[in-house]
C-alpha positions as CSV (number, residue, x, y, z in Angstrom):
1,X,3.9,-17.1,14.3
2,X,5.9,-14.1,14.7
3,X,4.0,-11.0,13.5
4,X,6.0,-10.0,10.5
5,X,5.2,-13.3,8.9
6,X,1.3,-13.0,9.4
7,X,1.8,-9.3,8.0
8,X,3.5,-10.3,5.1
9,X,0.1,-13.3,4.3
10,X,-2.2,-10.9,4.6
11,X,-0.6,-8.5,2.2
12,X,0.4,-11.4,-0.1
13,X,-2.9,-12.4,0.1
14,X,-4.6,-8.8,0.0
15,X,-2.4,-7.9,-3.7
16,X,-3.3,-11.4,-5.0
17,X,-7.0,-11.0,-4.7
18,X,-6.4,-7.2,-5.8
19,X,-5.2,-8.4,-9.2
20,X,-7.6,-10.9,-9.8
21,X,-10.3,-8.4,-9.6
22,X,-9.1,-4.8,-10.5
23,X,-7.7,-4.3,-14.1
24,X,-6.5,-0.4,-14.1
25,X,-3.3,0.3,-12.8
26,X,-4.4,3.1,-11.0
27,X,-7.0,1.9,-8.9
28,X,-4.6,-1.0,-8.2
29,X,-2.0,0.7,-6.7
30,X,-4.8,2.6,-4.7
31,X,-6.2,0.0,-2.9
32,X,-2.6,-1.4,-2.3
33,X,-1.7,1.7,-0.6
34,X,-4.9,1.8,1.6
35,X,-5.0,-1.7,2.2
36,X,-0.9,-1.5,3.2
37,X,-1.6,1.9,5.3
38,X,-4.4,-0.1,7.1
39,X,-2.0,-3.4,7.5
40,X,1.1,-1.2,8.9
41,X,-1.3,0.9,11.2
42,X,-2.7,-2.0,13.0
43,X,1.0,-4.4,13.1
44,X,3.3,-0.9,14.3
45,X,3.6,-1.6,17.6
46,X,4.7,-5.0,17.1
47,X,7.4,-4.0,14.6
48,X,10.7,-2.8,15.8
49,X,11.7,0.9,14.9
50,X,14.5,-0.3,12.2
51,X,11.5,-2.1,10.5
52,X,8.9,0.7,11.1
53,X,11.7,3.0,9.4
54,X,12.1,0.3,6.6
55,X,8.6,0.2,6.8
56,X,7.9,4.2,6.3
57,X,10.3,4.5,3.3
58,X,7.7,1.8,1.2
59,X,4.7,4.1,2.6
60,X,6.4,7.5,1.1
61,X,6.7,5.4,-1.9
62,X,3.5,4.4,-2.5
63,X,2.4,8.1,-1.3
64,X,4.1,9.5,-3.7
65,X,3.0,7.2,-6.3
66,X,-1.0,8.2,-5.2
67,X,-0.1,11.8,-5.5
68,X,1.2,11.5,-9.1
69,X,-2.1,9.3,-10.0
70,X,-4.3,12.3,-8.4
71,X,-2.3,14.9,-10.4
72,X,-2.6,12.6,-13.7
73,X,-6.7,12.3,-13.4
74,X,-6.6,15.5,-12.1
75,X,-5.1,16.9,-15.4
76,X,-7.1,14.3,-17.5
77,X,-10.4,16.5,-15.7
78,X,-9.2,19.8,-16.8
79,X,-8.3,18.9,-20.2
C-alpha cells in the first residue's frame, strides 16, 4: 500500500474513534491536531514536497485554530 493511503486510515480511523468518545469541540480539535502533528511527523519523509506543502497549509490551519481555543479559555480564566 502506498504510504499516503495508510496515512489517510489511520487518521480516518484516529477522528472516528475521537468523536465517539470526546463531546467538546475543543478538546476535539486538540487531539486532532496532536494526533495529525504526530501522523505527518512520522509519514514526511515518505511524502513528496508538493504534498508536504499541501500538507503544512492543513497544519497552520489547525494551529491556528488551537491558538484561538487557548485565547478563548484563556479569556474564559480571567473573566
Amino acid at each position: 500500500m502506498k504510504y499516503k493511503t495508510i496515512f489517510l486510515i489511520i487518521l480516518v480511523v484516529y477522528i472516528t474513534i475521537l468523536s465517539i468518545f470526546v463531546r467538546t469541540p475543543d478538546l476535539y480539535l486538540n487531539l486532532i491536531l496532536i494526533g495529525f502533528l504526530i501522523e505527518y511527523e512520522i509519514f514526511k519523509p515518505y511524502f513528496s514536497k508538493e504534498t508536504q506543502e499541501k500538507l503544512n497549509i492543513i497544519v497552520y490551519i489547525l494551529i491556528g485554530i488551537f491558538i484561538l481555543i487557548v485565547f478563548r479559555k484563556i479569556h474564559e480564566i480571567l473573566s
